[in-house]
C-alpha positions as CSV (number, residue, x, y, z in Angstrom):
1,X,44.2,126.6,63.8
2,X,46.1,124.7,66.8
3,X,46.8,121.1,66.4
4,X,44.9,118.7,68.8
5,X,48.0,116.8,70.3
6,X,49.0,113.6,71.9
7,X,52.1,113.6,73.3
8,X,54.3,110.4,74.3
9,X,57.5,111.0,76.6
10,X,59.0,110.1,79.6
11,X,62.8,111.3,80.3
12,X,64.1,115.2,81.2
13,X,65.2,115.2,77.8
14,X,61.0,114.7,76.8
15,X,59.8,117.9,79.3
16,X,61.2,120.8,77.1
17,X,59.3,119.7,74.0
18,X,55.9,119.3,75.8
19,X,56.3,122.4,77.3
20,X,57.3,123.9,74.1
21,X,54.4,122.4,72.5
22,X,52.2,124.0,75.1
23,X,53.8,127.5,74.6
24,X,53.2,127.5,70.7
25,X,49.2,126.8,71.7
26,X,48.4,124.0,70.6
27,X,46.0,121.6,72.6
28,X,47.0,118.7,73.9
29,X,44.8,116.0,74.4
30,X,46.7,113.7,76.8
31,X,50.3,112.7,77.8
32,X,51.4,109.1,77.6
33,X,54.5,108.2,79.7
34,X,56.3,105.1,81.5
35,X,54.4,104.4,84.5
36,X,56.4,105.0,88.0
37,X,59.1,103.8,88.9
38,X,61.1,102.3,92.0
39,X,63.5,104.1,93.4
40,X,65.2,105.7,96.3
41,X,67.7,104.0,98.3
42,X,65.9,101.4,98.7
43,X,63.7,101.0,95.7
44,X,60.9,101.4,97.6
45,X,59.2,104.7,96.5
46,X,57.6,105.2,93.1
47,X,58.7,107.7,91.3
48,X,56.5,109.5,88.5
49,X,58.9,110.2,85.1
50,X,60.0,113.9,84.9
51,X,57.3,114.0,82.0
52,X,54.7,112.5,84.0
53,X,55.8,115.6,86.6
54,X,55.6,118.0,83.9
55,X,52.2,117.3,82.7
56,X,50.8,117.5,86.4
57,X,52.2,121.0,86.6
58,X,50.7,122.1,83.4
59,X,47.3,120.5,84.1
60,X,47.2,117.8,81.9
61,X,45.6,114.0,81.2
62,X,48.5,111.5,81.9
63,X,48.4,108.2,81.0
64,X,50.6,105.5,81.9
65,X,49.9,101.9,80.5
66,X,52.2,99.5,80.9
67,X,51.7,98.1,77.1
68,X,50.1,99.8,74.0
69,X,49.2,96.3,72.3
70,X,45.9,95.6,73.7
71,X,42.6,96.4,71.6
72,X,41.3,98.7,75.2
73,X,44.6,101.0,75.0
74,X,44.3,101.5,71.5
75,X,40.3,102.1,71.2
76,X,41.1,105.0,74.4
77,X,44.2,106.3,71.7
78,X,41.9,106.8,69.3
79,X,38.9,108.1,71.0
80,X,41.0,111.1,71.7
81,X,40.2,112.2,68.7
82,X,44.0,114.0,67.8
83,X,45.4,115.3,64.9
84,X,48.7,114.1,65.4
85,X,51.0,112.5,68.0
86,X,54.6,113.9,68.8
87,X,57.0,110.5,70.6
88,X,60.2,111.9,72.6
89,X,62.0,109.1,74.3
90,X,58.8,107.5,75.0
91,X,60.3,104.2,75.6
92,X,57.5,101.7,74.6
93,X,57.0,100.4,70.9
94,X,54.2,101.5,68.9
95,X,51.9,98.9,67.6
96,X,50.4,99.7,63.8
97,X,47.0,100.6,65.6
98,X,48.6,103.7,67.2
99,X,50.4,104.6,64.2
100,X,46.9,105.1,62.7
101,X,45.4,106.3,65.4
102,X,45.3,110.1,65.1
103,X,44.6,112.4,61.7
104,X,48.1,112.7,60.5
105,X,50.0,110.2,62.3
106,X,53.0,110.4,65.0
107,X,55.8,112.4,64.5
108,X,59.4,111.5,66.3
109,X,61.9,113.9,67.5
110,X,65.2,111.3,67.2
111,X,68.6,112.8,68.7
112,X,70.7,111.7,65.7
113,X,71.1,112.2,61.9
114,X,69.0,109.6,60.7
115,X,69.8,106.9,59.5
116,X,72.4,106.8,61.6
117,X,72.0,105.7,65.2
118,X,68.8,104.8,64.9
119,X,67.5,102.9,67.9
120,X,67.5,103.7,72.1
121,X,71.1,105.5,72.7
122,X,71.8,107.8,69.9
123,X,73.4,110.7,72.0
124,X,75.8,108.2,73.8
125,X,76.7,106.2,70.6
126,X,77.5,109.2,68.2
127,X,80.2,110.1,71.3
128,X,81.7,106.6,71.8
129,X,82.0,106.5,67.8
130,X,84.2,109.6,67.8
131,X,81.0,111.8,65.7
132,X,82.3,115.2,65.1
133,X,78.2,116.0,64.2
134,X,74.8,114.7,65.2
135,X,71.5,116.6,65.3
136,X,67.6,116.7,65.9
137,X,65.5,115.1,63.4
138,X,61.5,114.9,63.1
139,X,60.3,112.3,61.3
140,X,57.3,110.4,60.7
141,X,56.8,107.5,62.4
142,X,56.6,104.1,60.6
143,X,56.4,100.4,61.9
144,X,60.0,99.7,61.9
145,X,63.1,101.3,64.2
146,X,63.2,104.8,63.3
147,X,63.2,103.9,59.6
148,X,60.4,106.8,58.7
149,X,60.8,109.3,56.3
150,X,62.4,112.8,57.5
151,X,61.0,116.4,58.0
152,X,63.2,118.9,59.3
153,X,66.6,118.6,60.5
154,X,69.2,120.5,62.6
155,X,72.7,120.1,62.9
156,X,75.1,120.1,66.0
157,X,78.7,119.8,66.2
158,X,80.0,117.3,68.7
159,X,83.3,119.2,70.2
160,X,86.3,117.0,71.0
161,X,85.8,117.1,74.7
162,X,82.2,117.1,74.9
163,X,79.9,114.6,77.5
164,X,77.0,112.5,76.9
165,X,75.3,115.1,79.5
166,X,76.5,118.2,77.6
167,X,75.3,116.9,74.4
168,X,72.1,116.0,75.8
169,X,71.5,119.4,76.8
170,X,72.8,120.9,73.9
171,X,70.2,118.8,71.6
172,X,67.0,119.1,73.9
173,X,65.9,122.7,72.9
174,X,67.1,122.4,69.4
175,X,64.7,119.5,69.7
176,X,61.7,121.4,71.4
177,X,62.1,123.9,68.4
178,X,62.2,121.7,66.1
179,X,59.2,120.3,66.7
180,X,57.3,123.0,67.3
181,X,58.5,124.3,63.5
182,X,57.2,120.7,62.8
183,X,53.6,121.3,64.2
184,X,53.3,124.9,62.5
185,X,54.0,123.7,58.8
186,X,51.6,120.4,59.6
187,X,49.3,122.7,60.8
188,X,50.1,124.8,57.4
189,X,49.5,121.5,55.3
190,X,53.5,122.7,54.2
191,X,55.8,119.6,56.2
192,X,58.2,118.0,53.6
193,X,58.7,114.5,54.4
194,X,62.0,112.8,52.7
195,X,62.7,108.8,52.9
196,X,65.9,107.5,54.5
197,X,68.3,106.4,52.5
198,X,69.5,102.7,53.0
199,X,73.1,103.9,52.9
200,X,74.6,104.6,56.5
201,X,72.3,103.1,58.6
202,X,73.7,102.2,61.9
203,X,72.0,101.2,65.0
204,X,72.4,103.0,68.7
205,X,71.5,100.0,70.7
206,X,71.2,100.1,74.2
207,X,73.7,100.8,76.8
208,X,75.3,97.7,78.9
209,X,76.9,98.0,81.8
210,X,79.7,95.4,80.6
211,X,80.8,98.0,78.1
212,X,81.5,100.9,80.7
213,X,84.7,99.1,82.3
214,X,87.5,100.9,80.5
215,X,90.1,98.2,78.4
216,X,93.5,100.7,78.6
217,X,95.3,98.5,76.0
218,X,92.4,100.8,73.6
219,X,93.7,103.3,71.4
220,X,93.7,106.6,73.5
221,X,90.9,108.1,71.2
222,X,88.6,104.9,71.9
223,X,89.3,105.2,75.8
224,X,88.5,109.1,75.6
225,X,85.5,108.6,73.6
226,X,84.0,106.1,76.3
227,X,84.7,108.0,78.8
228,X,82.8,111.2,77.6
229,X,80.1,109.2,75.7
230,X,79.1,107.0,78.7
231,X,79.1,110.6,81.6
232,X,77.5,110.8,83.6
233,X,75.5,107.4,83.5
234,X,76.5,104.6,83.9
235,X,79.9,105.9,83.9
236,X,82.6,104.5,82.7
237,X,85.4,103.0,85.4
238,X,88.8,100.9,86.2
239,X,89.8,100.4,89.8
240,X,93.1,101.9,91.9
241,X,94.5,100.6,94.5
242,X,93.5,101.9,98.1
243,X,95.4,101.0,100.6
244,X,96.2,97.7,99.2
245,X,92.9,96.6,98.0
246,X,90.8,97.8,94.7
247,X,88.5,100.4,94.7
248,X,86.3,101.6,91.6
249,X,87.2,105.1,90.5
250,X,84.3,106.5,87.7
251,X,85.7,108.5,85.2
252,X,83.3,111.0,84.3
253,X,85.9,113.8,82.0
254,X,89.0,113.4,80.0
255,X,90.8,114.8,77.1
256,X,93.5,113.6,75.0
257,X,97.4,114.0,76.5
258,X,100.8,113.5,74.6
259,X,102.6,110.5,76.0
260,X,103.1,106.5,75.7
261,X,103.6,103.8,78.1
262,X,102.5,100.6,79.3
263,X,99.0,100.7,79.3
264,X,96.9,101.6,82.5
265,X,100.0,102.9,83.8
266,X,100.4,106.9,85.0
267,X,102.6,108.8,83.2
268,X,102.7,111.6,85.7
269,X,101.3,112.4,88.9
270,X,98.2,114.5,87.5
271,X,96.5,111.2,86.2
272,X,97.7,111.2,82.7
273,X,97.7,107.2,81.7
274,X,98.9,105.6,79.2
275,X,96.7,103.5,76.7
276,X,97.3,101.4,74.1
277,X,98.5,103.9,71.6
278,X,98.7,107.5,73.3
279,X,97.6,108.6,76.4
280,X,94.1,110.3,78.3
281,X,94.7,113.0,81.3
282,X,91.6,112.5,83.4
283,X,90.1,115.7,84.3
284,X,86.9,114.6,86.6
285,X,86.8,111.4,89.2
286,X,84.0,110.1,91.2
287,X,85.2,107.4,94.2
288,X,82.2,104.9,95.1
289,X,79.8,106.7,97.8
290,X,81.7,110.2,96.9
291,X,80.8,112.9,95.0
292,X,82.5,113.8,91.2
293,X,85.3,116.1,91.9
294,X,88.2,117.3,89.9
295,X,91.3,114.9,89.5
296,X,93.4,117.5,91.4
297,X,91.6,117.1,94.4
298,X,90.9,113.6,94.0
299,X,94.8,113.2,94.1
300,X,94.7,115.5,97.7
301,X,92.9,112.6,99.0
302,X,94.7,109.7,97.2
303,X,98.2,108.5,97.2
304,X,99.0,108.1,93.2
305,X,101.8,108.8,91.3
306,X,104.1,108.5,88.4
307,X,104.3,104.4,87.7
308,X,100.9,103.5,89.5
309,X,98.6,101.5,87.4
310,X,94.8,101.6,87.5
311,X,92.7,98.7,86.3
C-alpha cells in the first residue's frame, strides 16, 4: 500500500526526488520548503524555491514557515497524519517534535558517504578535498547533524576533472532512486538501518565566500580542486590586469598541467600558471558582467601572455 508522505525540500537538487516520489505513487500529504526569496537584479521580486515551483505544477499543499520550533507548526506537522517524511536539502533544522511527528519518522537523502561530510556542503567539500568517491545515502533522521543510522547507499566516482555542478547532477537521480527504493522496502516493513561509525566523521560546513579567492602559492592539486569544487557558485577567482587596473577573472574549469614557476605567474600564453608546486591550465573563464567562455577565447579578447601574473 502507498506511503502517506511529507516531503521537505527546497533546492533543484530537491525537485527530482519529489517528483520521483510522485511517480512511484505514493501520496503525498504536503511539501515544506524555504519560503521566497529576494531576488532579481535588484532584490526586489520574491522568488518561490524550485521545489516550491515543482509542487505547484504537480498540484500539491506547500508550506513554507519560516521556523519549525513553535508548538502551532508542529501540531499542523502532525495532524497530517504521514507515515513518513523524506528531507532533501531542506535547509531548516528539525526540532525533536518533527522527528516524531509522522509513523515511521523522516528519512534524509545526504549527498555524501556518511559519516563523512556530514553537514550543508557535502558535494563541494568531497571536490575541494581531492575525493576520488562520494555517493547518495538515506538515512534516518536523528537529532544531531546527519549522525542517524544508514539505509541504502550508492556509490559515485568523483573523476579528476569533475565540477561541483557536474557532480551535482550526477548524484540527484541516483538520489531520487534511491529514495524511492527507500520508500518501497519501508513500505515492505524490509529497510535495514545500520549506525555510523564514529570513525571518519568529518564535517561539510558551509561555503564562505573568503575561501573562493585562489592563494597560487597552493600546491597545484589544492588550487585545481578549488577551482572545480567551488563551479559554478560562488566561483572561485584571482584578478588580471586590464589595462592597468585589476579586474576579477572567475575560474570556473581547470585541470592539472606539467610545469613550475613563480607562483601566479603564466607559464605560456594558453593560461597555464604556475602554483606553488606544479601548475593548473585553466580551461573555462568568466570576466565580471560577462558570460563563462572558454580560455581560448577569453585570451581573443585579453592581452596575456607568457610572464603575466594573475592575483
Amino acid at each position: 500500500m502507498p506511503l502517506r508522505v511529507i516531503f521537505m525540500g527546497t533546492p533543484d537538487f530537491s525537485v527530482a526526488t519529489l517528483r520521483a516520489i510522485v511517480e512511484a505513487g505514493h501520496e503525498v500529504a504536503a511539501v515544506y520548503t524555504q519560503p521566497p526569496r529576494a531576488a532579481g537584479r535588484r532584490g526586489l521580486e520574491l522568488t518561490p524555491s524550485p521545489v516550491q515551483r515543482a509542487a505547484e505544477h504537480l498540484g500539491l499543499q506547500v508550506r513554507s514557515p519560516l521556523s519549525l520550533k513553535g508548538e502551532d507548526e508542529q501540531a499542523a506537522f502532525r495532524a497530517l497524519d504521514a507515515d513518513v517524511a523524506v528531507v532533501v536539502a531542506y535547509g531548516l533544522l528539525l526540532p525533536k517534535a518533527i522527528l516524531e511527528g509522522t509513523r515511521l519518522g523522516c528519512y534524509n537523502g545526504h549527498a555524501s558517504l556518511l559519516p563523512r561530510w556530514r553537514g550543508a556542503a557535502p558535494i563541494q567539500r568531497a571536490i575541494m578535498a581531492g575525493d576520488a568517491e562520494t555517493g547518495m545515502m538515506v538515512m534516518k533522521m536523528d537529532i544531531g547533524l546527519d549522525t542517524g543510522p544508514v539505509a541504502l547507499t550508492h556509490k559515485v566516482e568523483i573523476g579528476p576533472d569533475m565540477t561541483a555542478a557536474e557532480l551535482h547532477d550526477r548524484l540527484m537521480p541516483v538520489g531520487a532512486r534511491l529514495m524511492v527504493e527507500a520508500l518501497g522496502r519501508l513500505e515492505q516493513g524490509d529497510l535495514p538501518l545500520t549506525p555510523q561509525p564514529e570513525d571518519g566523521a568529518l564535517y561539510a560546513r558551509k561555503i564562505d565566500k573568503a575561501e573562493s579567492r585562489i592563494d597560487w602559492t597552493r600546491p597545484a592539486g589544492d588550487v585545481h580542486n578549488t577551482i572545480r569544487g567551488l563551479s559554478p557558485f560562488p566561483g572561485a577567482w584571482c584578478e588580471f590586469d586590464a589595462g592597468g587596473k585589476p579586474e576579477r577573472l572567475k575560474l570556473l574549469r581547470s585541470t592539472l598541467a606539467k610545469g613550475q614557476g613563480q607562483p601566479g605567474f603564466l607559464l605560456d600564453d594558453a593560461l597555464t600558471v604556475a602554483c606553488g608546486e606544479g601548475a593548473v591550465r585553466l580551461g573555462e573563464v568568466q570576466r565580471a558582467g560577462g558570460k563563462a567562455v572558454p580560455a581560448s577565447e577569453f585570451l581573443r579578447g585579453v592581452k596575456l601572455a607568457t610572464g603575466d601574473r594573475l592575483l
